[in-house]
C-alpha positions in Angstrom: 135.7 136.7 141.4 135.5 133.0 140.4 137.1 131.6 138.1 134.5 129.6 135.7 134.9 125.4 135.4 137.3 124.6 132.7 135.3 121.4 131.4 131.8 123.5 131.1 133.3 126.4 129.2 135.1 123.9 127.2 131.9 121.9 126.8 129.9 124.8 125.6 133.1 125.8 123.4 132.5 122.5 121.8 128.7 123.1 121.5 129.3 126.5 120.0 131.7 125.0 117.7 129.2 122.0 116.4 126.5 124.9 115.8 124.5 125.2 118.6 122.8 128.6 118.4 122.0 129.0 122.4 125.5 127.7 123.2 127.3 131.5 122.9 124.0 132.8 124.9 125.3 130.4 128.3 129.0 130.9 127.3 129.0 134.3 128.3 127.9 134.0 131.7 130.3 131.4 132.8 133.5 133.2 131.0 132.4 137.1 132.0 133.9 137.7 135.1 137.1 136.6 134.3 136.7 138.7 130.5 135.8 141.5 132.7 138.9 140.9 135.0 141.1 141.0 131.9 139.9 143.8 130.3 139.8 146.3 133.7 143.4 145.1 133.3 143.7 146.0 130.5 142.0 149.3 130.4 143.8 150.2 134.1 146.8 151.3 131.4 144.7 153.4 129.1 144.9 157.5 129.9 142.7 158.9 132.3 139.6 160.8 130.2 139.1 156.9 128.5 135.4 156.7 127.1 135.7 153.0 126.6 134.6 150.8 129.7 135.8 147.7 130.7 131.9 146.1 130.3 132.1 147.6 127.0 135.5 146.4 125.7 134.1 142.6 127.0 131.0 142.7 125.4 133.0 144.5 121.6 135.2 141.3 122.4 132.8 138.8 123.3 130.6 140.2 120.3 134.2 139.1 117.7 134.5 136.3 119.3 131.4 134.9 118.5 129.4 137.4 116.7 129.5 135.0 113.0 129.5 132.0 114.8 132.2 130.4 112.7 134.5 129.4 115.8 136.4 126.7 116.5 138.2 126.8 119.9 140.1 123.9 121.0 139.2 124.8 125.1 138.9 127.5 127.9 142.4 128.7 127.4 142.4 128.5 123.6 139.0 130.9 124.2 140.8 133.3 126.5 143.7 133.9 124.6 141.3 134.5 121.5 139.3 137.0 123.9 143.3 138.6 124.9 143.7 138.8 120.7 140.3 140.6 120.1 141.0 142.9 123.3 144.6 144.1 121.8 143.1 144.7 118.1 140.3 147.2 119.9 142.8 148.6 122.0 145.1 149.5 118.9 142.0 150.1 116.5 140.5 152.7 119.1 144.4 154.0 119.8 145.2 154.7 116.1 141.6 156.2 115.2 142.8 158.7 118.2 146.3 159.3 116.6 144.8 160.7 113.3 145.3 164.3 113.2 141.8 164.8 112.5 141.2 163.1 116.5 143.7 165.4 117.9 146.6 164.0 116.5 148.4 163.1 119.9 149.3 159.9 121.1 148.0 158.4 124.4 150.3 156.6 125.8 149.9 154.3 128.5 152.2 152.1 131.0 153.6 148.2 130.1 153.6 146.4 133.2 155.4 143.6 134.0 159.0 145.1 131.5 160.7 144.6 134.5 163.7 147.3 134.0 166.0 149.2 136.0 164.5 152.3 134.4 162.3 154.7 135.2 158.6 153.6 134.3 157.6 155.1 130.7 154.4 155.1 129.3 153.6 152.8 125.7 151.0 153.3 123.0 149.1 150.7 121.8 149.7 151.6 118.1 153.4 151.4 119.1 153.1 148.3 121.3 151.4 146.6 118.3 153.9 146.9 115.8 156.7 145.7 118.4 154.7 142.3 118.9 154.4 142.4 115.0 158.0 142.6 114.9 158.6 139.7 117.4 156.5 137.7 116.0 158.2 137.3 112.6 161.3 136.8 114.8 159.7 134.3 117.6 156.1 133.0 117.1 156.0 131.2 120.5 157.6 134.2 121.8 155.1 136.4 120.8 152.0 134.2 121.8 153.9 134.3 125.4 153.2 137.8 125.4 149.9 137.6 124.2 148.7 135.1 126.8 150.7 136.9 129.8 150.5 140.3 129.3 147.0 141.1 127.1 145.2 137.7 128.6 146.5 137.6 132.1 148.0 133.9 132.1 150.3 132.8 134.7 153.5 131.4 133.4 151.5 127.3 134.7 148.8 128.1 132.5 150.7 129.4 129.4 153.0 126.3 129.6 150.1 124.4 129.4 148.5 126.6 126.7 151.4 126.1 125.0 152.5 122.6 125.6 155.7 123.7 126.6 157.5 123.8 130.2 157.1 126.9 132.6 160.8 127.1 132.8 161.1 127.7 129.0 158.2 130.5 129.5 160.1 132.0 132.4 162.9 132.0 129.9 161.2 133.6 127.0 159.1 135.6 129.0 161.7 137.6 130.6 163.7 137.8 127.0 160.1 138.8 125.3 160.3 141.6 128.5 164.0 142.9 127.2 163.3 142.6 123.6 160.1 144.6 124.1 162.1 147.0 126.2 164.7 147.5 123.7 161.9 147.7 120.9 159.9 150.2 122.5 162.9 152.4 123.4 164.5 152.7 120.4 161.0 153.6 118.3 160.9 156.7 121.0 164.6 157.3 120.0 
């Protein structure tokens, strides 16, 4: 998979942005593979039995994203991180319709990678995931969007610096805190 060329999705971005109606119709080719990468990702942590595809969690995304036409991204990453945003809210939306008792009541619950613990893996709900990163971000903001652009839209810890405009030592730093806080979150809501 390629990734797509950071000036001509941040060109059609721009286009998009000024009104152009065709612009969203060239975006998607050049930003799909990589949408498709993140959201098998993604969707690689949902239970087994999942109705929802990867193609069709990209193209729900894709449809946010630009569906009104009322956007305004700043460039590629700005863009992907937007896509990450619209992936969770599905994600959770979907995972909370399940959890009504008139959808069977249970919870799925599926694995967080990268909460590098000593512990034995455990398995997290979206629903439950959400309202942890709710919680951290009305404690850390930036800590927060660090989890948003690593975990939900794949960014290494170069490219969320730069997302950011803040050093990859500092996301290192806040990344692996994020990781504990999450950890101690999620454990104590199954507690």
């Amino acid at each position: 998979m390629s990734r797509s060329n950071p000036g001509e999705v941040t060109r059609i971005l721009e286009a998009i942005s000024d009104g152009d109606p065709h612009a969203s119709d060239t975006l998607l080719p050049l930003v799909y593979d990589e949408l498709r990468r993140l959201a098998s990702a993604r969707m690689a942590l949902e239970a087994p039995g999942q109705t929802l595809q990867p193609t069709a969690l990209v193209h729900e995304a894709y449809l946010r994203l630009v569906g009104d036409g009322q956007v305004d991204w700043e460039n590629r990453r700005h863009f992907f991180g937007a896509a990450a945003s619209a992936m969770r809210r599905i994600l959770v939306e979907r995972a909370r319709r399940r959890g009504r008792i008139k959808h069977g009541g249970g919870r799925q619950r599926v694995p967080l990678d990268d909460v590098a613990v000593e512990a034995d893996e455990k398995l997290l709900d979206y629903v439950v995931l959400d309202e942890a990163l709710c919680r951290m971000e009305k404690q850390d903001e930036r800590m927060s969007q660090i989890v948003m652009l690593r975990f939900f839209a794949g960014l290494t810890i170069e490219d969320t610096a730069q997302a950011l405009g803040i050093s990859p030592m500092t996301v290192k730093r806040e990344w692996a805190c994020a990781r504990a806080w999450l950890y101690d979150e999620l454990n104590s809501d199954e507690e």
